[in-house]
N, C-alpha and C positions, 0 to 999 in steps of 0.2 A: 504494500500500500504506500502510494505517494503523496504527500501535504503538499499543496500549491499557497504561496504566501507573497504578496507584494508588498514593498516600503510603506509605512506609514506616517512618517515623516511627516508631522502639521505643518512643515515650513512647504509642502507641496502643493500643499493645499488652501491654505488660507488666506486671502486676499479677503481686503474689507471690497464691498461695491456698495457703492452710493444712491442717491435718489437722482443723482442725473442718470445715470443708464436708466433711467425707466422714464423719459419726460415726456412720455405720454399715453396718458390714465384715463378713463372714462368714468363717472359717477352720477346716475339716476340724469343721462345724460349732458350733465356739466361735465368738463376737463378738471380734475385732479390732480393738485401739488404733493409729494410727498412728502414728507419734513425734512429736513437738513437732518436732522439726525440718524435717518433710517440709514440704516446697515443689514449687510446681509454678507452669508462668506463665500467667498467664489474661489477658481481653481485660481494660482498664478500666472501657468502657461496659457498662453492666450494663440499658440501656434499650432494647436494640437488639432489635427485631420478632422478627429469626430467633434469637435465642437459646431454646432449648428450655426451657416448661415446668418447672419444679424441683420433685418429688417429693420431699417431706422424707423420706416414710418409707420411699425406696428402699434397698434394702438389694443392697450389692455383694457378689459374691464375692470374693475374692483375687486368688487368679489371672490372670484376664480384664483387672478391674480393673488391676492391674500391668502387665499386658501390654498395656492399652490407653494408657495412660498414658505406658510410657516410649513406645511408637511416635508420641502425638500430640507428645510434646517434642521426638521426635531420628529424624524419618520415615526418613533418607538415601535420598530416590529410591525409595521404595517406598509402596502405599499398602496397607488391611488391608482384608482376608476377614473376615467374619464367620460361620462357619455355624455349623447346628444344628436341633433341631426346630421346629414351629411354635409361636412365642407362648415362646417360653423365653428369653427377652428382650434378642437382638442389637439391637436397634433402639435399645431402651429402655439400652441400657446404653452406647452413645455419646452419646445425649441426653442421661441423664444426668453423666456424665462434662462434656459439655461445656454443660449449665446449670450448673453449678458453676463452669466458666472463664469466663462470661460469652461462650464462642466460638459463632458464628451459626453454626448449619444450614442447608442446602438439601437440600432432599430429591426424589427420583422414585424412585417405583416401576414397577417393567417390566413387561412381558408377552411373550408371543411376538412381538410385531408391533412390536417398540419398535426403533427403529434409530439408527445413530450421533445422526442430525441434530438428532432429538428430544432431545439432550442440548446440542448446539449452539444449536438456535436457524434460524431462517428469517424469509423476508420475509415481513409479514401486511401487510393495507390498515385504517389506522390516520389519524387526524384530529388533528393535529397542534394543540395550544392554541391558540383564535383564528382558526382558522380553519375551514370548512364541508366544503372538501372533502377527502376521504380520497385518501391518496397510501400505496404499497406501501414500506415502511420495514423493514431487516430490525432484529426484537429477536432478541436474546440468548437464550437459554437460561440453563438454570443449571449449567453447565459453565463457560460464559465469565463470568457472571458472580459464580460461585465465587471461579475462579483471579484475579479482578483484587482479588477485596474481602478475600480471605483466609479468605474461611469454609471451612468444612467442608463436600462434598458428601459424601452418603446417597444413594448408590444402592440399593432395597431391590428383593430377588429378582433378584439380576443372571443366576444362572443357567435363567434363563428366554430370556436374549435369545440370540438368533444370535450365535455365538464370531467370525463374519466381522466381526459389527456392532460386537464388544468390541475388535478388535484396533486400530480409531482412536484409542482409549485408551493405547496403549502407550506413545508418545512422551508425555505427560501426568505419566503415572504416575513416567517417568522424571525428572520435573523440566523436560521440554522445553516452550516458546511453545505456542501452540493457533492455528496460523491458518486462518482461514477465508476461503475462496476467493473463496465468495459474497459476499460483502460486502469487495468489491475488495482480496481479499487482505491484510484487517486479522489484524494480530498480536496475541495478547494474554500478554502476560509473567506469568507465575504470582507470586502474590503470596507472600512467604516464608513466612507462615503458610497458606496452601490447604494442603488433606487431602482425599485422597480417600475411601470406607471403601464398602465394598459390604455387603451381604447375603447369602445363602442358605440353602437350606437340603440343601445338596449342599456339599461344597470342592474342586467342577468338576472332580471324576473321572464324575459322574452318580449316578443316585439309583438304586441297588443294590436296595432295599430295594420297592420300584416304589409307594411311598406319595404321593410327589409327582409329579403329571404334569407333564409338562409342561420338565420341565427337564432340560437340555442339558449334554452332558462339554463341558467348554471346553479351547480352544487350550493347549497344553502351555507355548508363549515367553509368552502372558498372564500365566497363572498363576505365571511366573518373576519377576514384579514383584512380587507381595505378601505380606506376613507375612501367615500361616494362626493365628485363634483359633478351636477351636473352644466353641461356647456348648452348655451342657450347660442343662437344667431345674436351678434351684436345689434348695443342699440343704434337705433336709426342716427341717431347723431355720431356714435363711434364708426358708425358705415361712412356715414357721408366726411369725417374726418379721416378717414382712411383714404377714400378715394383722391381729396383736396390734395393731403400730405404727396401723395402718387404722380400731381399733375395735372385732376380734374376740376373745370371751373366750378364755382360753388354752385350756380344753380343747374347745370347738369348734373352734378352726384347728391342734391340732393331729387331729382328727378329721378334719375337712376337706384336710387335707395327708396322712395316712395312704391316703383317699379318693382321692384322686389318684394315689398312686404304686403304689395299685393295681392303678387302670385304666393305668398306665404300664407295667404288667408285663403285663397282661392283652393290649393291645395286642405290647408284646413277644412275646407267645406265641399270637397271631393269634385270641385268642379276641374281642376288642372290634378296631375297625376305625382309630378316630379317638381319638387320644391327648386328655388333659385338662392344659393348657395353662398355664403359670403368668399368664396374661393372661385364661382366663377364670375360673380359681381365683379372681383377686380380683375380677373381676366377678360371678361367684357371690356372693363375700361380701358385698359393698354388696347386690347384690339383694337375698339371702334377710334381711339386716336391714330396708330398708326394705319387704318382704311381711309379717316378723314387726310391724311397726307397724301397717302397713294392716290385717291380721288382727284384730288384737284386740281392736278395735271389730266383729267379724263376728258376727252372731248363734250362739247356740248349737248352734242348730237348722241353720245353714249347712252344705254339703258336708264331705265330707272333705277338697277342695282347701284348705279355711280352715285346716286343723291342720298344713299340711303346707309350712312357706316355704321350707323345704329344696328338698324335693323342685323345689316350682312354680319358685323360681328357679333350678335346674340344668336344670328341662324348657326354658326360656328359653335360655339359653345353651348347653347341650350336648343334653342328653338327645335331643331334637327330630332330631339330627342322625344316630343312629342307626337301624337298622334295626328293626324288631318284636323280633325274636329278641335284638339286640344290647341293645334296651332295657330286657329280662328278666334279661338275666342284670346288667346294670349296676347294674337296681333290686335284685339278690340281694346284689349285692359292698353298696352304699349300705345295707341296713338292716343287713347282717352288721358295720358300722362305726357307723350313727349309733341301730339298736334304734327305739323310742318317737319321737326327735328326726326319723326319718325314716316312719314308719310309725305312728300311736298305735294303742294295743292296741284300740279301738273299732273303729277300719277293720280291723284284721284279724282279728275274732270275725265280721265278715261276709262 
């Protein structure tokens, strides 16, 4: 049997961050200052591969954000749930969180067919430096090699997997070793700073609503290991300073965010199918800027698709995704919100 053990060394670890890495907060729709006091401990190395991406113009909510925060400083043997709709930013709001602490990610996403081992790790036949021939060698997973380095693992969509498969997690979650049999019963000691954080889009009661397939009620003792957030769609003013901070003029995103919470409600009332997502909201918005460019070199004489970047770049991203009849009525809610910017009175005298 083999013990796997990495440095622990506080000086590796601890960096104070301040309330400027976070300047901008969302609260009951107002923007939120954090105090000059607030601290929080982040890694030092700030070069490190898996540290997430940093969106300047991310915009937290309160809540979450709080709730995420005290749990990544003061876990005690528990690790966090994330749910909520699709694209309403559980993902995005630990990465973010934790490109501000400089703290590495590891991430997997599931499926039906994903089981413990896949998180663990197996033997593959692998050519060792220097040499020609390949010998069967077991690597890791990022499970073990989470728990040894101290990052963060992202599990995303975990209530997708078999609740049989999530229960080899339990010991983990609790602060317990990870050993693996296969690989002659090597141990590996959880590093003080590992964090577990899941995904979904259920909080493992099951998906009531029957919009998402696929996903499974989980184990009752699982679920007894983690703090439950759940992620809601930003508020409309978080949306629309999202879009501003991005490049969009103020009354287009807030147009485009009105747009959205629309078809948020329209869906709520089973008249549209597929929710508008605050992940493709902003990819709407880059698009229909760079179509509104490409466009305006377009001859006069071009289609009506040339007047129309809105539209073309939501057909892109959403629109496509609907039914004939879902598509009609989304295109009624869209010009009853953007008039001319979505329709010019030309196309509709024909």
């Amino acid at each position: 049997m083999t013990v796997s053990t990495t440095s622990r060394n506080a000086a590796d670890f601890y960096k104070e961050v301040g309330a400027e890495a976070f300047p901008h907060i969302m609260c009951d729709g107002k923007a939120y200052k954090l105090s000059p006091a607030f601290k929080l401990r982040g890694y030092s190395n700030e070069t490190h591969p898996r540290i997430p991406p940093k969106i300047e113009n991310y915009v937290f909510e309160l809540s979450p954000f709080f709730d995420t925060v005290a749990w990544l400083m003061q876990p005690d043997k528990t690790a966090l749930w994330l749910s909520g709709p699709t694209g309403c930013g559980k993902t995005s709001l630990i990465e973010q969180v934790c490109s501000r602490l400089n703290w590495p990610v590891a991430s997997i996403t599931c499926s039906s067919r994903t089981e413990f081992r896949d998180f663990v790790g197996g033997f593959q036949l692998t050519t060792p430096k220097g040499e020609t021939q390949p010998r069967m060698k077991f690597v890791h997973g990022v499970l073990p090699l989470a728990m040894r380095m101290g990052w963060v693992l992202l599990i995303n969509e975990v209530d997708m997997v078999d609740p049989g498969e999530l229960v080899g997690l339990n010991d983990i979650l609790e602060g317990k070793p990870l050993q693996i049999l296969e690989n002659q019963g090597e141990v590996i000691t959880p590093h003080p700073c590992f964090r577990l954080v899941v995904t979904a889009n259920s909080n493992g009661a099951g998906d009531a609503s029957g919009v998402y397939s696929g996903v499974r009620t989980q184990n009752v003792a699982a679920m007894d290991r983690y703090r439950m957030i759940e992620c809601k769609y930003p508020s409309p003013k978080a949306e629309e300073q999202m879009l501003t901070l991005s490049g969009t003029p103020d009354e287009l995103a807030h147009r485009m965010v009105q747009f959205a919470n629309d078809v948020r409600q329209a869906v709520f009332t089973a008249s549209l199918s597929v929710p508008l997502s605050t992940r493709v909201l902003m990819h709407w918005a880059k698009s229909s800027r760079m179509y509104s460019e490409i466009f305006q070199s377009a001859s006069k004489s071009a289609s009506d698709e040339f007047r129309q970047p809105l539209k073309k770049a939501l057909q892109i991203h959403w629109l496509s995704k609907l039914s004939p009849d879902e598509q009609r009525a989304a295109n009624e809610i869209a010009f009853g919100v953007f008039g001319d910017l979505w329709m010019p009175t030309k196309s509709r005298r024909r």
